[in-house]
VMD Tcl script that builds the backbone (N, CA, C; Angstrom):
set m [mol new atoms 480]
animate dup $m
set s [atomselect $m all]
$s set {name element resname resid chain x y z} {
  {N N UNK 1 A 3.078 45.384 -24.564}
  {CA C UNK 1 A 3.017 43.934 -24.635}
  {C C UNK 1 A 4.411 43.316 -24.701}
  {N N UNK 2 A 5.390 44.115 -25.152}
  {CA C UNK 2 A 7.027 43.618 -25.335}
  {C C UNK 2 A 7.367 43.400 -23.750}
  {N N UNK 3 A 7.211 44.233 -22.901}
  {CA C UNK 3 A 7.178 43.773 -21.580}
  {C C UNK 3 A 6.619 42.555 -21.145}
  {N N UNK 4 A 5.266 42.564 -21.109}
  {CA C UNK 4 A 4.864 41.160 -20.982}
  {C C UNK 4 A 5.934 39.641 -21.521}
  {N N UNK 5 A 5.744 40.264 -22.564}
  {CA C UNK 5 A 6.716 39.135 -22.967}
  {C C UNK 5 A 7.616 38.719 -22.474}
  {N N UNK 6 A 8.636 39.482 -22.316}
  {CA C UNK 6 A 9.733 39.456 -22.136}
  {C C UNK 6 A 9.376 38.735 -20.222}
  {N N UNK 7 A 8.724 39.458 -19.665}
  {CA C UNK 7 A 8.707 38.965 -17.969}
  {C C UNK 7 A 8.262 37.083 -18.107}
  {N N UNK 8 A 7.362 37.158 -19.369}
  {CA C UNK 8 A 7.059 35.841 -19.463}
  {C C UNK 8 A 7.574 34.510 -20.299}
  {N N UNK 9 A 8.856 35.291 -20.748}
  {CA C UNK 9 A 9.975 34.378 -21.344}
  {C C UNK 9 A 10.781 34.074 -19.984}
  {N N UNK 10 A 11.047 35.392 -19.565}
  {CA C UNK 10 A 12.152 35.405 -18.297}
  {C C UNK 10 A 11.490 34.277 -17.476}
  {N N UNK 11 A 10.673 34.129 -16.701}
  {CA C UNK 11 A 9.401 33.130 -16.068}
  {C C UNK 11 A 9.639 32.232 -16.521}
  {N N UNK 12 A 9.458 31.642 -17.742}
  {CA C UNK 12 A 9.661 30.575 -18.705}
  {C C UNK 12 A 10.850 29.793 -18.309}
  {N N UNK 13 A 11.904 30.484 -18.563}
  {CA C UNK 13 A 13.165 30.306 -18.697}
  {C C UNK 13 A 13.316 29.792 -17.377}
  {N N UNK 14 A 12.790 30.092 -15.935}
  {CA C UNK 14 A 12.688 29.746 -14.884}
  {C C UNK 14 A 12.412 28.759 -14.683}
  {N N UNK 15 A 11.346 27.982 -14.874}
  {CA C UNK 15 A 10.430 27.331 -14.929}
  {C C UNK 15 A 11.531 26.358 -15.673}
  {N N UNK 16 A 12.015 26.298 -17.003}
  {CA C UNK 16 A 12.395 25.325 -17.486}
  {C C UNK 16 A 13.563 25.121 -16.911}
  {N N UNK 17 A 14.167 25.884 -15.813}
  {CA C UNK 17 A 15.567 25.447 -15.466}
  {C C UNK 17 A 14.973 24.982 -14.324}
  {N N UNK 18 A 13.928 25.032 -13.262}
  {CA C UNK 18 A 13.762 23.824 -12.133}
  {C C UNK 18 A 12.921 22.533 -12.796}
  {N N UNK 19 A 12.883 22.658 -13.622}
  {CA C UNK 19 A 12.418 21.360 -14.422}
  {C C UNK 19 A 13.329 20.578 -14.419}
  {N N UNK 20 A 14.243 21.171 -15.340}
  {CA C UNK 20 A 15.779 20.234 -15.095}
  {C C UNK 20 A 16.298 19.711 -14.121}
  {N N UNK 21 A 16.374 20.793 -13.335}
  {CA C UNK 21 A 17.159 20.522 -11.710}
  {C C UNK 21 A 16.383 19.719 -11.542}
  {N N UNK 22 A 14.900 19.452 -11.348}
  {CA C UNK 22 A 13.976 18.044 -10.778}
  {C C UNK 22 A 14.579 16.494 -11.113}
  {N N UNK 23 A 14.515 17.292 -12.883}
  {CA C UNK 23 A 14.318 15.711 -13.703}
  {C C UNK 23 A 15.741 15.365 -13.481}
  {N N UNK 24 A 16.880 16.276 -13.262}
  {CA C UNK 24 A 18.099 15.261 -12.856}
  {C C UNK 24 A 18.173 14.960 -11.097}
  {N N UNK 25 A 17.794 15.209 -10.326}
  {CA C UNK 25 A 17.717 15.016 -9.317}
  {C C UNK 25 A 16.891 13.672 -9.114}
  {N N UNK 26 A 15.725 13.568 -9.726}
  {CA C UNK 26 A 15.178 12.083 -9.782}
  {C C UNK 26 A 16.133 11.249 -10.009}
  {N N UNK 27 A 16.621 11.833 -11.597}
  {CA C UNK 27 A 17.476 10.552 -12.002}
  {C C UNK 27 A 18.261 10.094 -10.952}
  {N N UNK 28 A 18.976 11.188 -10.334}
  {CA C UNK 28 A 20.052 10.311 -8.829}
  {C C UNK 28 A 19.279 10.132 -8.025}
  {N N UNK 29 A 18.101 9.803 -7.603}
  {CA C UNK 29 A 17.458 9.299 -6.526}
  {C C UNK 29 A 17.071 7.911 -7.031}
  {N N UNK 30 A 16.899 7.848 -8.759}
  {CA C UNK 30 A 16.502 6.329 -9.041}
  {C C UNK 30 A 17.798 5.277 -8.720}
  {N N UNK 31 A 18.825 6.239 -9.311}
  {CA C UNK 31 A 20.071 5.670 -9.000}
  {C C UNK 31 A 20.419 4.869 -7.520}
  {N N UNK 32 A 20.222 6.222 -6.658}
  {CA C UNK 32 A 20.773 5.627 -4.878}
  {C C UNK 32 A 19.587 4.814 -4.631}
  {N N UNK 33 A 18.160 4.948 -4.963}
  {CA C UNK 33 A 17.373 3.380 -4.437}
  {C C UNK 33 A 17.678 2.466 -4.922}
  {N N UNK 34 A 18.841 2.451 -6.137}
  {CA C UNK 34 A 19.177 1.115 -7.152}
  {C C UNK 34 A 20.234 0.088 -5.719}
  {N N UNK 35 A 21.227 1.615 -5.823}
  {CA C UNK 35 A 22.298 1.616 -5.150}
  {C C UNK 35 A 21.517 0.664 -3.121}
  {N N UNK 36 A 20.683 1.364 -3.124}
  {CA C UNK 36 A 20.076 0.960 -1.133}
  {C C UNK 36 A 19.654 -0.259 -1.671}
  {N N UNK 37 A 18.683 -0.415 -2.594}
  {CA C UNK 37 A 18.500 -2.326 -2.649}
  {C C UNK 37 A 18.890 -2.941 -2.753}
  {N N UNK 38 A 20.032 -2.759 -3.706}
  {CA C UNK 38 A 21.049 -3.933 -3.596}
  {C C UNK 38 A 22.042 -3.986 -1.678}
  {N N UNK 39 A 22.071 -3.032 -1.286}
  {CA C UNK 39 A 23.108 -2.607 -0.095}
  {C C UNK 39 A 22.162 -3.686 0.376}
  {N N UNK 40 A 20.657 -3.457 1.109}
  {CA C UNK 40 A 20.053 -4.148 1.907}
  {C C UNK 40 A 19.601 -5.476 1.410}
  {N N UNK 41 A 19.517 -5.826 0.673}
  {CA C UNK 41 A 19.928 -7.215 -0.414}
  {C C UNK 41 A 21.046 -8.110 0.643}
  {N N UNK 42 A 22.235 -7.161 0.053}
  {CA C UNK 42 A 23.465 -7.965 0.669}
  {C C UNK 42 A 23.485 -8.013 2.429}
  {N N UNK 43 A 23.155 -7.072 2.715}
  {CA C UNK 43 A 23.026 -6.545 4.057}
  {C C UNK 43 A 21.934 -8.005 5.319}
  {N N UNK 44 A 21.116 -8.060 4.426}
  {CA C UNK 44 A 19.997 -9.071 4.875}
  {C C UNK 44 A 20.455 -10.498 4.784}
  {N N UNK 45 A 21.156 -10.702 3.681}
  {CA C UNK 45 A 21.646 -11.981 3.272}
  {C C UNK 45 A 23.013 -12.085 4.176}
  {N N UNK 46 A 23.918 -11.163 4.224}
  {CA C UNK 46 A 24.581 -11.232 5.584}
  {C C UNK 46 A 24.230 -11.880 6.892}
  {N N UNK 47 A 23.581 -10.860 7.493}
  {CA C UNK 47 A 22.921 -11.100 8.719}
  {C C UNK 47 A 22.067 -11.845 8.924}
  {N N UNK 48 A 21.537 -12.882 7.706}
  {CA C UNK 48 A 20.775 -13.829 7.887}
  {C C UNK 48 A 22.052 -15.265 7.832}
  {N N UNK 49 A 23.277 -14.866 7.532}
  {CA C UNK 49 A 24.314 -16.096 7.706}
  {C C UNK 49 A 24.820 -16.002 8.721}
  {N N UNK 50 A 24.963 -14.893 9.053}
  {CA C UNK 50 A 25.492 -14.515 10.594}
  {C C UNK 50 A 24.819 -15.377 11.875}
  {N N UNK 51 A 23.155 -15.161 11.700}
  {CA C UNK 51 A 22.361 -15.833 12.744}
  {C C UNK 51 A 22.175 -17.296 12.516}
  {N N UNK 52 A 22.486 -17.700 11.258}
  {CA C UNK 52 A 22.790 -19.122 11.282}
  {C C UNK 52 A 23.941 -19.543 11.923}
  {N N UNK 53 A 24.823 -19.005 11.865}
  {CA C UNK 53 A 26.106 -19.590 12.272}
  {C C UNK 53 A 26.041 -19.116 14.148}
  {N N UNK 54 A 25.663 -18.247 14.551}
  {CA C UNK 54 A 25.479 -18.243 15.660}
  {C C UNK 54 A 24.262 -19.175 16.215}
  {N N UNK 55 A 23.150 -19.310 15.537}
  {CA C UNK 55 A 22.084 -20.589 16.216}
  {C C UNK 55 A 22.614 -21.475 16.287}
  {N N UNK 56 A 23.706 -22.375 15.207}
  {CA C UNK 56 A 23.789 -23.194 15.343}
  {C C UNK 56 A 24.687 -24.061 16.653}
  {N N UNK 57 A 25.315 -22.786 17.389}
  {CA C UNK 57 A 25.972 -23.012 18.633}
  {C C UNK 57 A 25.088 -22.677 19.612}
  {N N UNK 58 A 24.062 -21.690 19.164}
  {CA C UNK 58 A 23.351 -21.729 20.855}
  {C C UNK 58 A 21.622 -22.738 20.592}
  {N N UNK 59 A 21.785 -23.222 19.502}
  {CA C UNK 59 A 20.621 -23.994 19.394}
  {C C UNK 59 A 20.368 -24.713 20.642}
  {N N UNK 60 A 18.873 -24.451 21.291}
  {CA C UNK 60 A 18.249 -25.291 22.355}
  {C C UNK 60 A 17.648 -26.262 22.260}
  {N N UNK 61 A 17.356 -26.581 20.616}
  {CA C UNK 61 A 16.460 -27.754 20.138}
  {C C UNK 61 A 16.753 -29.058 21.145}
  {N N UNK 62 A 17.754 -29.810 21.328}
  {CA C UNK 62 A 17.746 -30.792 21.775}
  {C C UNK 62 A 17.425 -30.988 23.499}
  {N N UNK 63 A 16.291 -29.976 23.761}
  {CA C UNK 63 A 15.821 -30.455 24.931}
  {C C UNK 63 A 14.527 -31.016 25.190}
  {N N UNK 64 A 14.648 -31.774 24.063}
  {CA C UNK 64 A 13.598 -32.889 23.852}
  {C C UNK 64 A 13.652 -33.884 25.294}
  {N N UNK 65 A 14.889 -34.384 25.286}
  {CA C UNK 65 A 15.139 -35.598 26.094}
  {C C UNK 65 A 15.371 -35.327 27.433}
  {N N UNK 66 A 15.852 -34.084 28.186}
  {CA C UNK 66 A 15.448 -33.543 29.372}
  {C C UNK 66 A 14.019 -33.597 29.525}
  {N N UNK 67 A 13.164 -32.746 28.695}
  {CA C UNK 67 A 12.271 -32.671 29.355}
  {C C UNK 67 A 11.182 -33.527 29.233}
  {N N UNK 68 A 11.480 -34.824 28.558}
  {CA C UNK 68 A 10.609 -35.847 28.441}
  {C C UNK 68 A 10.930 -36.604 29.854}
  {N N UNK 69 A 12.161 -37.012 30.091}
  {CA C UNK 69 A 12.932 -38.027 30.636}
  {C C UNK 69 A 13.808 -36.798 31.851}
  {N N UNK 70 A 13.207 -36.462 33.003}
  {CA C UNK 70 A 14.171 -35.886 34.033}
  {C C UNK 70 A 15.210 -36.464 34.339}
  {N N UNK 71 A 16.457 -35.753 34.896}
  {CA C UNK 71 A 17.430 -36.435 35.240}
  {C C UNK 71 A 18.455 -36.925 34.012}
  {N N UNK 72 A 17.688 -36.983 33.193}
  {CA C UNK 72 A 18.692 -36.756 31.768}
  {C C UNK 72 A 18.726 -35.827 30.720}
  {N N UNK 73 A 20.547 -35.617 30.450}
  {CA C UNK 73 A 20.850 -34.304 30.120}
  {C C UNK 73 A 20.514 -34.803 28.700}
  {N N UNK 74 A 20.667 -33.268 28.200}
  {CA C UNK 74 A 20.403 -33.480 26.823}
  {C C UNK 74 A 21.635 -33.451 26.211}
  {N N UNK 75 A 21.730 -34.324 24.637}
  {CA C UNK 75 A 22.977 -34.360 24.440}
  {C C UNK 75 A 23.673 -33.036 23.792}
  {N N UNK 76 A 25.231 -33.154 24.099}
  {CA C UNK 76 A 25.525 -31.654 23.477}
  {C C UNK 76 A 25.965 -31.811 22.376}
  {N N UNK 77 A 26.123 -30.711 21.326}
  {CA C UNK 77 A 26.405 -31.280 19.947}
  {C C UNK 77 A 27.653 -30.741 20.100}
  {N N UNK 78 A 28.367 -31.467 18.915}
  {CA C UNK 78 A 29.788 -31.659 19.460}
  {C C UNK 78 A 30.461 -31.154 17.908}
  {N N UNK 79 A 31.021 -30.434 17.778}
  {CA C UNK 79 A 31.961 -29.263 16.884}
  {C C UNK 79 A 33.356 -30.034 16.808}
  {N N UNK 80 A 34.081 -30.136 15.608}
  {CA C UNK 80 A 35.020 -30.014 15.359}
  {C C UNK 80 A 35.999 -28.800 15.782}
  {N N UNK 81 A 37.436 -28.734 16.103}
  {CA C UNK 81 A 38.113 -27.619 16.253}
  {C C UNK 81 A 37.797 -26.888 14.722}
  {N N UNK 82 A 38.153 -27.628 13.609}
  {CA C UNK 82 A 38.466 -26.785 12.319}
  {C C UNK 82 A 37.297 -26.322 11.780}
  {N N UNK 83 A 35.546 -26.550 12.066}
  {CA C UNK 83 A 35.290 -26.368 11.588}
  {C C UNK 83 A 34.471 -25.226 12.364}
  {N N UNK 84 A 34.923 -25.112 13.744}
  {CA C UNK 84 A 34.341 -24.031 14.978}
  {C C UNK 84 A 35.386 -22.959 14.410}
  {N N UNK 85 A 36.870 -22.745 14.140}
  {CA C UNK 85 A 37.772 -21.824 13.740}
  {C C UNK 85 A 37.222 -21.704 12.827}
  {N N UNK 86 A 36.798 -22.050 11.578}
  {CA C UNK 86 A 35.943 -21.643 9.957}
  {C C UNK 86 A 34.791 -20.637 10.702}
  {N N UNK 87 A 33.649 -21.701 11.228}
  {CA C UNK 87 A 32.710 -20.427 11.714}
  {C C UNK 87 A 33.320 -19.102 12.467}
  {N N UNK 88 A 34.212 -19.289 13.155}
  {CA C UNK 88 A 34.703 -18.046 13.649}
  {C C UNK 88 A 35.628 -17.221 12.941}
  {N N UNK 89 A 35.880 -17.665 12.148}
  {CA C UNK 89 A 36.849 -16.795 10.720}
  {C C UNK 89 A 35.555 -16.102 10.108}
  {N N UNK 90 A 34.447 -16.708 9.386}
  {CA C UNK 90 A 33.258 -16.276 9.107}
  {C C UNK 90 A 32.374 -15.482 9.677}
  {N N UNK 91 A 32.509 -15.973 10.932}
  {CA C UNK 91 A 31.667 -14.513 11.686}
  {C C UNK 91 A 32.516 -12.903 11.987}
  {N N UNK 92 A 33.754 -13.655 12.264}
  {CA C UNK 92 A 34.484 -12.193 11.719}
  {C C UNK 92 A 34.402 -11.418 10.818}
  {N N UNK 93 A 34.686 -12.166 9.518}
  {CA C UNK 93 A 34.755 -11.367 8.302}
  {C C UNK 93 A 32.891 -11.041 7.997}
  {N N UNK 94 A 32.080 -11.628 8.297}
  {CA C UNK 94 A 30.613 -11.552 8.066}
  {C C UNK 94 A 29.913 -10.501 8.893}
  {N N UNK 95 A 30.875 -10.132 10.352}
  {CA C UNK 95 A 30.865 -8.732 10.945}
  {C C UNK 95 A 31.479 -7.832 10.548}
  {N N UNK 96 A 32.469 -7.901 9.816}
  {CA C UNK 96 A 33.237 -6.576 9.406}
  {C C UNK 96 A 32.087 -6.217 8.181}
  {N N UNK 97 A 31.890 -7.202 6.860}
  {CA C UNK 97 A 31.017 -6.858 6.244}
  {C C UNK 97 A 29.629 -6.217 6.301}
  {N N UNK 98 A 28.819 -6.341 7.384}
  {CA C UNK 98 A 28.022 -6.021 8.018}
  {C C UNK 98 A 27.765 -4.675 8.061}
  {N N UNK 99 A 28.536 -3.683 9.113}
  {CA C UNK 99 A 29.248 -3.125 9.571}
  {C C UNK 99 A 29.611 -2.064 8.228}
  {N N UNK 100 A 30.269 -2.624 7.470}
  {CA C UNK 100 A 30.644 -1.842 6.265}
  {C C UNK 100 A 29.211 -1.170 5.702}
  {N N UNK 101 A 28.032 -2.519 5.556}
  {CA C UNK 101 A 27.153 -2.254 4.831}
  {C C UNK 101 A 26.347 -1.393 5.597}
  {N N UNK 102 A 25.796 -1.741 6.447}
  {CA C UNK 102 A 25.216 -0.702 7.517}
  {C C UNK 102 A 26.093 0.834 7.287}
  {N N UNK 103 A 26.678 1.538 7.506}
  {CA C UNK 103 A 27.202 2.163 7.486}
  {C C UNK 103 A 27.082 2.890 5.872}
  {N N UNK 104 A 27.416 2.032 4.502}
  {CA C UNK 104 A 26.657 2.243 3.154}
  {C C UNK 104 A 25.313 3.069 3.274}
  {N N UNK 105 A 24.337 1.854 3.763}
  {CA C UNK 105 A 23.387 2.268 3.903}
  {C C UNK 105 A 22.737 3.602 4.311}
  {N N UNK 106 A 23.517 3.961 5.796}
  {CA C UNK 106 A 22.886 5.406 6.210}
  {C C UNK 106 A 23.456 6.280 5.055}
  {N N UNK 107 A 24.388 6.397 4.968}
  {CA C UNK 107 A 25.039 7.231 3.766}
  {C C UNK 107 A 24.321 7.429 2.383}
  {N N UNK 108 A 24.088 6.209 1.996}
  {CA C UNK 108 A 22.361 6.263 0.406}
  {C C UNK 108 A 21.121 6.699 1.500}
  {N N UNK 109 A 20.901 6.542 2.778}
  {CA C UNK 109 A 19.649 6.843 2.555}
  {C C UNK 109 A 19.863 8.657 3.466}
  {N N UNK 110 A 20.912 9.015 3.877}
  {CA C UNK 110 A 21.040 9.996 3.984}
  {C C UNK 110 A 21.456 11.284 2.276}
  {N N UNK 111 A 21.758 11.018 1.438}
  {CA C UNK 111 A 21.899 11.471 0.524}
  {C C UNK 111 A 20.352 11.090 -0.434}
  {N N UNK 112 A 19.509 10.261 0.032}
  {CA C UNK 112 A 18.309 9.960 -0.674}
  {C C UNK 112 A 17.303 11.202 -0.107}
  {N N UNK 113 A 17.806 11.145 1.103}
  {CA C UNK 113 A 16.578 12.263 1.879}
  {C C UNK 113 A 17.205 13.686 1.269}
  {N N UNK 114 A 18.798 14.093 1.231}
  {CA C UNK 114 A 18.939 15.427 0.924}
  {C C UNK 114 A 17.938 15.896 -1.017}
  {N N UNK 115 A 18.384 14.065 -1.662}
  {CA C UNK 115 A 17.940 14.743 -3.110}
  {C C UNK 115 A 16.171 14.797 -2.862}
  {N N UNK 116 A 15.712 14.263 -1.915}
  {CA C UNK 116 A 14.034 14.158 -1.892}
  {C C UNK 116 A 13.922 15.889 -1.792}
  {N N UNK 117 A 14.545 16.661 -0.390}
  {CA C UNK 117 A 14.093 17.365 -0.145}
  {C C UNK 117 A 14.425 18.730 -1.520}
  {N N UNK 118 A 15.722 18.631 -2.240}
  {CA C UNK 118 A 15.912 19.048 -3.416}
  {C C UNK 118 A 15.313 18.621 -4.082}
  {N N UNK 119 A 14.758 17.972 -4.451}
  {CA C UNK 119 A 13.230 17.650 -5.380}
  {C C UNK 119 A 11.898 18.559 -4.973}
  {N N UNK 120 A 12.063 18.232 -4.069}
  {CA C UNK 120 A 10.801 19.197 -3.304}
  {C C UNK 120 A 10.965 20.751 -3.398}
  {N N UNK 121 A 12.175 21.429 -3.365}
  {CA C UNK 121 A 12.654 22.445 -3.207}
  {C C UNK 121 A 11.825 22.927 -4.948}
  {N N UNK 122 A 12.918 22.662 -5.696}
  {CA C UNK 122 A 12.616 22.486 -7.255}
  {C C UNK 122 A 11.304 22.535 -8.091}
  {N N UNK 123 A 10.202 21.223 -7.651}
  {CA C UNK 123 A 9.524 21.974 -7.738}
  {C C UNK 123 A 8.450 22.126 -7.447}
  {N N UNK 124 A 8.387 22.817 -6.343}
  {CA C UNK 124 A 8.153 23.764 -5.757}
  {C C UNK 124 A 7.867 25.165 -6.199}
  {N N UNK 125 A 9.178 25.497 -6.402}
  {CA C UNK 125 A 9.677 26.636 -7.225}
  {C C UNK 125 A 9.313 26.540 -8.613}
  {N N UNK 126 A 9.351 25.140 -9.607}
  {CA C UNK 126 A 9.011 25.692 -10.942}
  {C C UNK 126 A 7.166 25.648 -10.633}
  {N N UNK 127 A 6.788 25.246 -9.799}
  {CA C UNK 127 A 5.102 25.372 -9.638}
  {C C UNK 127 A 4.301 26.627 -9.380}
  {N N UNK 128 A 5.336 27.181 -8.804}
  {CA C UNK 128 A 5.273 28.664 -7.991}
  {C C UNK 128 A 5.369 29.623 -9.255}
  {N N UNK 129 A 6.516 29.308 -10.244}
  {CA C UNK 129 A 6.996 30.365 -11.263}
  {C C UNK 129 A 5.564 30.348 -11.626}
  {N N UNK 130 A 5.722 28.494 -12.192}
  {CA C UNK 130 A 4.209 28.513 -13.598}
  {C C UNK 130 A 2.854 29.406 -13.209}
  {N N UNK 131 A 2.508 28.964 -12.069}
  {CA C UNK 131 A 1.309 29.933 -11.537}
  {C C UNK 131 A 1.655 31.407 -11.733}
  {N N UNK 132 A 2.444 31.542 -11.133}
  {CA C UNK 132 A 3.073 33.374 -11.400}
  {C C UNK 132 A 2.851 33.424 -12.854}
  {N N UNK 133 A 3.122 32.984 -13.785}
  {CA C UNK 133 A 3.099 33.219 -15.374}
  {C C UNK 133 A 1.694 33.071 -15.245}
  {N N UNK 134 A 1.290 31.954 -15.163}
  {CA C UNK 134 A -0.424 32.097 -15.604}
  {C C UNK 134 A -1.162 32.992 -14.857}
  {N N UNK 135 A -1.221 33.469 -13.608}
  {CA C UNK 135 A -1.595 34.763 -12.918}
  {C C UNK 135 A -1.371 35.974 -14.043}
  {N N UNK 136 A -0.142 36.220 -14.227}
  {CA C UNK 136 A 0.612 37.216 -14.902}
  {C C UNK 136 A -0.555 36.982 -16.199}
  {N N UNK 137 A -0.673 36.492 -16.770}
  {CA C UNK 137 A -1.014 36.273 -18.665}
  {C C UNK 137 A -2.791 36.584 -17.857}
  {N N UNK 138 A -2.896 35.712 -17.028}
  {CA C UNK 138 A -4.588 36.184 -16.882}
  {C C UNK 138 A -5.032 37.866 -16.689}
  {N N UNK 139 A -3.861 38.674 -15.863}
  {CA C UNK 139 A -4.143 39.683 -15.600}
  {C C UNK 139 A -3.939 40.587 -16.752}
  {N N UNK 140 A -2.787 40.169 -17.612}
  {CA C UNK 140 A -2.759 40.955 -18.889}
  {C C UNK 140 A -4.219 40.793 -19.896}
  {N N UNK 141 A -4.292 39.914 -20.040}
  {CA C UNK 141 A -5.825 39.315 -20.721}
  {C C UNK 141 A -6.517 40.411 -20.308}
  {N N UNK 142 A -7.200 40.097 -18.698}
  {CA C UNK 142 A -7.656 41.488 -18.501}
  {C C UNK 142 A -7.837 42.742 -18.858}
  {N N UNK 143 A -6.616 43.046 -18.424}
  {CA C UNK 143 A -6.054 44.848 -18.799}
  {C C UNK 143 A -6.480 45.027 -20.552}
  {N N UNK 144 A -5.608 44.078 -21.194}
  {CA C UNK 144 A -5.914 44.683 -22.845}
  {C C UNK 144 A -7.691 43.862 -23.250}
  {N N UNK 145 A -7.686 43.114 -22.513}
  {CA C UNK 145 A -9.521 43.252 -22.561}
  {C C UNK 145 A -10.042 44.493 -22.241}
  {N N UNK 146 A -10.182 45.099 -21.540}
  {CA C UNK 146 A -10.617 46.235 -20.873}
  {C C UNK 146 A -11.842 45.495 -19.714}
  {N N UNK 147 A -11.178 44.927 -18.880}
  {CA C UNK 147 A -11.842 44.420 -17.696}
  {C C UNK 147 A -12.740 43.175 -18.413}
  {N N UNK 148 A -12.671 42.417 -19.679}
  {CA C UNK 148 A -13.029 41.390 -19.715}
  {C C UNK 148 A -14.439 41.937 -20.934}
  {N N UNK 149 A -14.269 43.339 -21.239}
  {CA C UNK 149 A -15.257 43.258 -22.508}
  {C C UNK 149 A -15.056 42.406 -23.773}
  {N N UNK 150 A -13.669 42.330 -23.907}
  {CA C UNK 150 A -13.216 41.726 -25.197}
  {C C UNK 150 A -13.296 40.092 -25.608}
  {N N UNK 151 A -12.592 39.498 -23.914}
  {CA C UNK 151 A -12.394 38.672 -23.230}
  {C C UNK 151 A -12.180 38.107 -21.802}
  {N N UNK 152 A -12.275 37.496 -21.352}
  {CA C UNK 152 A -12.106 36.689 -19.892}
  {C C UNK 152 A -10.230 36.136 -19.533}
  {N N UNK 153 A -9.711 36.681 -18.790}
  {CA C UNK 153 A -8.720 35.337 -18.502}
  {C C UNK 153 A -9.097 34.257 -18.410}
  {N N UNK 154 A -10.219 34.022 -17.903}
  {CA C UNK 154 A -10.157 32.258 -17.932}
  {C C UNK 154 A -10.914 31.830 -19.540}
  {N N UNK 155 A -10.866 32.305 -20.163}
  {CA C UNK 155 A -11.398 32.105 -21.541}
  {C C UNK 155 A -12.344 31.355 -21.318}
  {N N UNK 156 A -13.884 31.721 -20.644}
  {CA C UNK 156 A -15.049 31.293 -20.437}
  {C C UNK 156 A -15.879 32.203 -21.894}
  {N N UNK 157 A -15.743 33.412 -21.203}
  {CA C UNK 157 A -16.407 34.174 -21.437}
  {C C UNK 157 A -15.759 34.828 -22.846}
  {N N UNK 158 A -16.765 35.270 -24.019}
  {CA C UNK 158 A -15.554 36.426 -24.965}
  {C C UNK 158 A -17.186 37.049 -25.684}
  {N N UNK 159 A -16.724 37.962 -25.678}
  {CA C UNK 159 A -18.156 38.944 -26.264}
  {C C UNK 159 A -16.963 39.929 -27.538}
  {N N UNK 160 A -17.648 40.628 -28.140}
  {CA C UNK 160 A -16.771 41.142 -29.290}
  {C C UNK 160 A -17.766 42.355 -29.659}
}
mol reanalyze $m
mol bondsrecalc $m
mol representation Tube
mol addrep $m
């Protein structure tokens, strides 16, 4: 029975070290989805200023008055120099940012997929040990039962 034991401490001991490896591996996966929502947060709120500032130059709205009235154009909207150089200072820097974030992004969700599949790996493995131990303890049950006169592994059965 010192054998037993001992294979089923060793097991144990297994078992409690992909436990760990899991439960810290979550923890950095709660982390990088902290880390991707905020990215796509900023990312969205970007590219949603971006397409404002570009509609507002290719806006078609004002073809009200063409197509009521043929033969007349519609009026064009008319931009300041300083404040067309602002939007275009802004869409610069609002593309570089972009760009940055995108780029963030694959990076958290490429390191999200490696800790998923190390999660999976983990356990996996401590699921695999535990069964192996409880296999193991059922078959000993057995044996020092003497085929289940004493007792059952699945502790249904116990006659005496």
């Amino acid at each position: 029975m010192d054998r037993a034991q001992a294979i089923v401490q060793q097991l144990g001991e297994e078992v409690n070290s992909k436990y760990s490896e899991s439960s810290k591996a979550l923890q950095s996966l709660i982390q990088f989805l902290e880390q991707y929502k905020s990215v796509v947060d900023d990312l969205t709120e970007a590219k949603t200023q971006y397409a404002q500032i570009v509609s507002r130059y290719s806006d078609n709205s004002p073809q009200l008055a063409s197509s009521t009235f043929p033969g007349v154009a519609a009026p064009t909207p008319a931009y300041s120099n300083s404040e067309m150089q602002m939007d275009s200072n802004e869409l610069t820097e609002l593309g570089t940012l972009i760009s940055e974030m995108d780029s963030q992004k694959e990076i958290i969700q490429t390191q999200m997929r490696k800790l998923l599949g190390d999660v999976n790996t983990s356990v996996a493995a401590m699921t695999d040990t535990a069964s192996q131990i409880i296999v193991f303890l059922g078959q000993t049950i057995d044996d020092i039962s003497m085929n289940g006169i004493y007792g059952s592994a699945t502790l249904n059965d116990v006659q005496l």
